[in-house]
FISE-712945 format. One record per residue (C-alpha): chain; residue in one letter; x, y, z; residue number from 0. Coordinates in nm, 3 decimals, decimal comma. Each point is the difference from the previous one (the first is absolute). Example, Ala and Ser with C-alpha at 12.3 -4.5 7.8 and 13.67 -1.06 7.14 Angstrom:
{'A' 'A' {1,230 -0,450 0,780} 0},
{'A' 'S' {0,137 0,344 -0,066} 1},
REM end
This chain:
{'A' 'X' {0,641 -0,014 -2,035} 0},
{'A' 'X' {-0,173 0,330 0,067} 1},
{'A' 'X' {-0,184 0,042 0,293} 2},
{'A' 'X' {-0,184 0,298 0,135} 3},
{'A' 'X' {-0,024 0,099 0,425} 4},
{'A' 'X' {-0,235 0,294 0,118} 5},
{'A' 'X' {0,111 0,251 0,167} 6},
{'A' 'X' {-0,075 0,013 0,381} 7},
{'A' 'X' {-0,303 0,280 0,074} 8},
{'A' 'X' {0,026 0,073 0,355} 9},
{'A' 'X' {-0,315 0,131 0,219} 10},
{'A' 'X' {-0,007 0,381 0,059} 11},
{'A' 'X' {0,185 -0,041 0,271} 12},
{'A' 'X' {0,339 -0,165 -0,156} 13},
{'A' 'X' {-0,029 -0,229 0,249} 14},
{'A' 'X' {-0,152 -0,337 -0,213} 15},
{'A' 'X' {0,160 -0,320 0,042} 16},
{'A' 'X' {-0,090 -0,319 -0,205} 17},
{'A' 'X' {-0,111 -0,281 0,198} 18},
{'A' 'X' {-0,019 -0,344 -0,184} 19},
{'A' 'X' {-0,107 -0,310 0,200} 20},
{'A' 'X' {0,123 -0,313 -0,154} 21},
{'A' 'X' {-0,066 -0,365 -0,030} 22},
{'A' 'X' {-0,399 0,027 0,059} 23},
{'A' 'X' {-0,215 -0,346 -0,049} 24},
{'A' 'X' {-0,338 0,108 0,161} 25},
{'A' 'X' {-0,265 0,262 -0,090} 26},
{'A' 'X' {0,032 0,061 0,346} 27},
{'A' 'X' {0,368 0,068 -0,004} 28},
{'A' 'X' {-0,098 0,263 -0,326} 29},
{'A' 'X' {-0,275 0,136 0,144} 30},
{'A' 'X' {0,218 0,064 0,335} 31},
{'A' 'X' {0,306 0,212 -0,219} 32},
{'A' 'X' {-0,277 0,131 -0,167} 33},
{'A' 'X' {-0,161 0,157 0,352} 34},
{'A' 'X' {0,352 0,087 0,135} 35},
{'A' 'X' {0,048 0,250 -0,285} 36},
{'A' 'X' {0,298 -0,253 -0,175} 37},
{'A' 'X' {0,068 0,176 -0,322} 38},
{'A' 'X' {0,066 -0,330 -0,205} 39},
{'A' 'X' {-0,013 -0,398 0,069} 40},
{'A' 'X' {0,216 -0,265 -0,093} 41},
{'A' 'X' {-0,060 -0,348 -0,169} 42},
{'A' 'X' {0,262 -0,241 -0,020} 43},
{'A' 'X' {0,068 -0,208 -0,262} 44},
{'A' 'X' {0,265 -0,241 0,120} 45},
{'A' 'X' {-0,106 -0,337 0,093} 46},
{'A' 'X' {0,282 -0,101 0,242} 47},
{'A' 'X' {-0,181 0,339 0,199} 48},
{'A' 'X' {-0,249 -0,131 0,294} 49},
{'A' 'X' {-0,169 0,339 -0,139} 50},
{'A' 'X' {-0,013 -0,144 -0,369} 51},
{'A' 'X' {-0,301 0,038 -0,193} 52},
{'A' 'X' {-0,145 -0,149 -0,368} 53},
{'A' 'X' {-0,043 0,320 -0,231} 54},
{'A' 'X' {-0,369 -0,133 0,010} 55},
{'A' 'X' {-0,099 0,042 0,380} 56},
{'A' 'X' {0,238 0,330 -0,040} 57},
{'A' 'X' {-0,266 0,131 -0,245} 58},
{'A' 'X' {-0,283 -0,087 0,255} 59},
{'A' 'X' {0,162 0,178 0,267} 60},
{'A' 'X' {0,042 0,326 -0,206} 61},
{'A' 'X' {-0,336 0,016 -0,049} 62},
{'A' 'X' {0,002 0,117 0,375} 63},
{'A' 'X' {0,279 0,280 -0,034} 64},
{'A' 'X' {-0,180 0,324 -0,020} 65},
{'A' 'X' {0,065 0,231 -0,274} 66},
{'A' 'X' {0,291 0,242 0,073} 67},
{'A' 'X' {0,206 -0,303 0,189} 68},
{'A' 'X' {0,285 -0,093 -0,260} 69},
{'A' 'X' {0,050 -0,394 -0,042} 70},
{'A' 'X' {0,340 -0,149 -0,040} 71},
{'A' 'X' {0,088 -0,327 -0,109} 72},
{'A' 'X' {0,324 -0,154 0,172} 73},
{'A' 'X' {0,207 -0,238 -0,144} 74},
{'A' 'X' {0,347 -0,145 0,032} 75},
{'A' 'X' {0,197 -0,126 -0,296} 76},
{'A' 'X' {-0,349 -0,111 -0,162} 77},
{'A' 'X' {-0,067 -0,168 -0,312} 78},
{'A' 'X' {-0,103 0,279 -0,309} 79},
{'A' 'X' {-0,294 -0,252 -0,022} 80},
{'A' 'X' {-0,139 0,076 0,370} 81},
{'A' 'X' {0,062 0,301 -0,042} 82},
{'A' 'X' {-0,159 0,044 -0,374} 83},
{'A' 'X' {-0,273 -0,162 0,245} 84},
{'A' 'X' {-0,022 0,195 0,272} 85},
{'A' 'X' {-0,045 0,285 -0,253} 86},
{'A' 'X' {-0,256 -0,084 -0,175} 87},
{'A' 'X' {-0,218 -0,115 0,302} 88},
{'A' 'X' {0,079 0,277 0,266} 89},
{'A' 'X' {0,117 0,276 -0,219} 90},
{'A' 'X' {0,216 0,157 0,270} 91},
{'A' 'X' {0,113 0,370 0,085} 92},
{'A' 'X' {0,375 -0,130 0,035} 93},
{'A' 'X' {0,204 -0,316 -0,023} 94},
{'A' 'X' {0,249 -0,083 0,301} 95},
{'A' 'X' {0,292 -0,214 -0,099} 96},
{'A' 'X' {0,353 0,030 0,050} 97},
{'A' 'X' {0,204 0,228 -0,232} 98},
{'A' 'X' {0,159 -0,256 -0,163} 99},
{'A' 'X' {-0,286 -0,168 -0,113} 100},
{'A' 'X' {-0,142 0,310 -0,203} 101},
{'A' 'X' {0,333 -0,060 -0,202} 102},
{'A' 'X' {-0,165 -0,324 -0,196} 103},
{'A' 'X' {-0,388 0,084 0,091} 104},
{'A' 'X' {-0,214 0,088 -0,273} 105},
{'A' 'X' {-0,240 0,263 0,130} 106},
{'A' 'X' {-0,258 0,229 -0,177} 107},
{'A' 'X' {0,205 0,362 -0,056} 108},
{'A' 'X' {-0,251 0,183 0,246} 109},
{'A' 'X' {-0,032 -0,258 0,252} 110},
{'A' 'X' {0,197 0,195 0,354} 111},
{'A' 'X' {0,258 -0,231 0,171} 112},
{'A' 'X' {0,137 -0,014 0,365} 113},
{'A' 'X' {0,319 -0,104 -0,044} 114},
{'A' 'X' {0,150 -0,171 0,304} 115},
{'A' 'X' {0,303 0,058 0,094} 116},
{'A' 'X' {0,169 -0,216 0,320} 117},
{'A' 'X' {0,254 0,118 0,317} 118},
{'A' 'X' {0,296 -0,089 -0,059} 119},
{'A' 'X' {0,041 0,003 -0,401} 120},
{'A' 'X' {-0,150 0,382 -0,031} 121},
{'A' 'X' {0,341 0,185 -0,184} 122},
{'A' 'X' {0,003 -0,274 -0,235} 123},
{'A' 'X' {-0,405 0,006 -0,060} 124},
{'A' 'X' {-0,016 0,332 -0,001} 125},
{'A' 'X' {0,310 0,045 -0,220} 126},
{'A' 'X' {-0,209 -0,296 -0,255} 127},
{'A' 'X' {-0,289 0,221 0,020} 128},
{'A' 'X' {0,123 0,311 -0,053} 129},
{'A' 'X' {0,218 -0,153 -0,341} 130},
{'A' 'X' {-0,352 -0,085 -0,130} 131},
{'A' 'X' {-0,202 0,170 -0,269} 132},
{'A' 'X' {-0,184 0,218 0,217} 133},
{'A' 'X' {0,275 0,050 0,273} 134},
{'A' 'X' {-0,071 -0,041 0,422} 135},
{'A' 'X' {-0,383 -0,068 -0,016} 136},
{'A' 'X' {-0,260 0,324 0,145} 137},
{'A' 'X' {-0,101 -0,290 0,272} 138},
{'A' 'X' {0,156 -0,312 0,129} 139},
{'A' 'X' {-0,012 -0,253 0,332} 140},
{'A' 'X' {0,255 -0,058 0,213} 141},
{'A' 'X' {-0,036 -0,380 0,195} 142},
{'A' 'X' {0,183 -0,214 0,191} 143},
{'A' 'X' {0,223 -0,315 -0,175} 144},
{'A' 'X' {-0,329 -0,191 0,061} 145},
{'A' 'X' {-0,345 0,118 -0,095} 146},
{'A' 'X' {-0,251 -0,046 0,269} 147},
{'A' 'X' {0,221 -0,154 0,250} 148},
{'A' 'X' {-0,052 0,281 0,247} 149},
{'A' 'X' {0,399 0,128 -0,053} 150},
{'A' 'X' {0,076 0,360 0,045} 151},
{'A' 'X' {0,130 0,202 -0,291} 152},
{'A' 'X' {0,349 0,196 0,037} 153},
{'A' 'X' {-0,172 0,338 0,127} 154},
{'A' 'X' {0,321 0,147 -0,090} 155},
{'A' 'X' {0,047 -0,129 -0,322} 156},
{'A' 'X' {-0,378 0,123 -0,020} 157},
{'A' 'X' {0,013 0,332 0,073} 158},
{'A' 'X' {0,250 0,071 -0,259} 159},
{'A' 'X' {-0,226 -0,094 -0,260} 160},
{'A' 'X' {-0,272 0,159 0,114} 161},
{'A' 'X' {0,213 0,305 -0,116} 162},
{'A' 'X' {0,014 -0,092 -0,357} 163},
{'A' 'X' {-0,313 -0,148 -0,073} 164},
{'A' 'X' {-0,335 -0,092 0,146} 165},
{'A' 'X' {0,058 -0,290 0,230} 166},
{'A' 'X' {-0,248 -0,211 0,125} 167},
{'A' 'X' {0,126 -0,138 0,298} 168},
{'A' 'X' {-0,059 -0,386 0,134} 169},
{'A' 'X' {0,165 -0,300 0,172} 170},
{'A' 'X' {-0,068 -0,025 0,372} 171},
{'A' 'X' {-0,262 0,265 0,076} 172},
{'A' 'X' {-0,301 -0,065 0,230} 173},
{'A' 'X' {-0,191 0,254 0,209} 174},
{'A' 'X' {0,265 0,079 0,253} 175},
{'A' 'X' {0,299 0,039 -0,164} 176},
{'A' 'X' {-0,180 0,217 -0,364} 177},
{'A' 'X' {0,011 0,313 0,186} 178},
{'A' 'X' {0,341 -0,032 0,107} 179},
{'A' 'X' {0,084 -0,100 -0,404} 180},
{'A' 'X' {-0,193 0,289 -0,153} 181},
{'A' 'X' {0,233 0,258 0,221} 182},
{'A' 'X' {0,338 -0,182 -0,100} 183},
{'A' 'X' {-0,058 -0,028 -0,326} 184},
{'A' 'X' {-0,279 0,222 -0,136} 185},
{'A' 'X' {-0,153 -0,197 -0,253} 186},
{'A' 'X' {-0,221 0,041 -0,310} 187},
{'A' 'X' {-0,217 -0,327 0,162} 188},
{'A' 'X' {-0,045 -0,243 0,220} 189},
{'A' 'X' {-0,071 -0,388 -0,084} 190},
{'A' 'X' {-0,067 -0,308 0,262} 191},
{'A' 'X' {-0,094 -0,302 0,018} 192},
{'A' 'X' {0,117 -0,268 0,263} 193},
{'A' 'X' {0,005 0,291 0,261} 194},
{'A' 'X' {-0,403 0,023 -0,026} 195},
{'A' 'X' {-0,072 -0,351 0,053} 196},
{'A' 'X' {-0,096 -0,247 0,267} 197},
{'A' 'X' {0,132 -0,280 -0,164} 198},
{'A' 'X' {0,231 -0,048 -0,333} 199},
{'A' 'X' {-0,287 0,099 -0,313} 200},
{'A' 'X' {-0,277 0,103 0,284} 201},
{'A' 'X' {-0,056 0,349 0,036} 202},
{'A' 'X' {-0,122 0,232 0,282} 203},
{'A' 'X' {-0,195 0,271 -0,006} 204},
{'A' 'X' {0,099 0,151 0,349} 205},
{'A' 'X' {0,356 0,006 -0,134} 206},
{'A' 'X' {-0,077 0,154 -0,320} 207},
{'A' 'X' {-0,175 0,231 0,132} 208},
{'A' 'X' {0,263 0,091 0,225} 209},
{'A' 'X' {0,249 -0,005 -0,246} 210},
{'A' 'X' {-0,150 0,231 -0,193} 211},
{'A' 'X' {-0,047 0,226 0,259} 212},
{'A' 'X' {0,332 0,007 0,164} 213},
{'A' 'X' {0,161 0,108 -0,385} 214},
{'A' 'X' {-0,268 0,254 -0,061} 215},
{'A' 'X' {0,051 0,190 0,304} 216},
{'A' 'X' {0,445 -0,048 -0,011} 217},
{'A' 'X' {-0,072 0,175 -0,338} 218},
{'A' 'X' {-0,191 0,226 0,163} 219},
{'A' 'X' {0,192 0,096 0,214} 220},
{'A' 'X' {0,325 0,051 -0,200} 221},
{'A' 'X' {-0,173 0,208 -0,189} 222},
{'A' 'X' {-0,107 0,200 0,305} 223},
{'A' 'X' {0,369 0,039 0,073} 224},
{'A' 'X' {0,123 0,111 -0,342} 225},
{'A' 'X' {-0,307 0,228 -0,007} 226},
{'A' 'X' {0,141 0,179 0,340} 227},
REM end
């Protein structure tokens, strides 16, 4: 499989940081990343998920993502029918599954992946990824053993791969700890879910907002720093 990953284009300051807010199930919920300044959203496509979605009320709720915002379509060990599906319905900027699954998938050769990898397994995921066709991917995601579960990543473990690749960096994050995450490990991105919500699958705008802010201006600032 052949699969193609843009490369990052920071601001003009060098100081971007990709924010994607994940597991969404309202318009309000997109139109509140969308205000915050989120870079890309998240729809999951996992139906033991309390954030699950059908592929067709996915499609309704793009309809509300403003142009420029990327959409990603999450999945976890899915079916290559949902996700032939999901496809042809929501047409998404990237697919989000776990690396292992893009070893069986059968996805269009310019369709850009996500692959996850998880804390704990990373030598032996990376080490898979790198033996592939197109060696250790431009971009990747670094989660917790359990999607969504609100369980911090190894920052450690995290950091180090931020070095070799562009790491997107999840598991655990919420609005008072992303500021702390962004200095430890310097990621490509940011991605939450759980940590933005009121209740498991309900977000809240307050926190996104906040959440947003608080990794802007870490980014900001380390940039400041390495500017000095």
């Amino acid at each position: 499989m052949t699969v193609t990953v843009a490369p990052a284009v920071p601001d003009a300051a060098g100081a971007s940081l990709w924010i994607k807010i994940c597991g969404l199930r309202s318009r309000a919920a997109v139109e509140a990343a969308a205000q915050a300044g989120a870079d890309a959203i998240g729809f999951v496509f996992h139906a033991a998920s309390p954030r699950n979605l059908d592929p067709a009320a996915a499609r309704d709720l793009a309809r509300a993502v403003p142009a420029g915002i990327e959409r990603v379509a999450v999945f976890l060990h899915p079916a290559q029918s949902l996700v032939d599906e999901v496809l042809e319905v929501l047409a998404p900027d990237w697919v989000q599954t776990d690396a292992g699954d893009l070893v069986t998938l059968r996805l269009p050769a310019t369709q850009r992946v996500l692959p996850v990898l998880r804390s704990g397994g990373l030598p032996s995921s990376v080490a898979s990824l790198a033996a592939g066709p197109g060696g250790l991917p431009r971009r990747c995601l670094l989660e917790s053993g359990r999607s969504g579960a609100g369980e911090r990543a190894d920052w450690v473990e995290a950091a180090r791969l931020a070095r070799a690749t562009e790491l997107v960096l999840a598991g655990g994050l919420d609005p008072g700890n992303v500021a702390a995450a962004v200095r430890a490990v310097r990621p490509f991105g940011v991605d939450v879910s759980s940590g933005v919500e009121l209740s498991r699958g309900v977000k809240d705008a307050a926190r996104i907002r906040e959440f947003v802010r608080a990794a802007r201006e870490a980014t900001r600032a380390l940039h400041t720093e390495e500017s000095a």
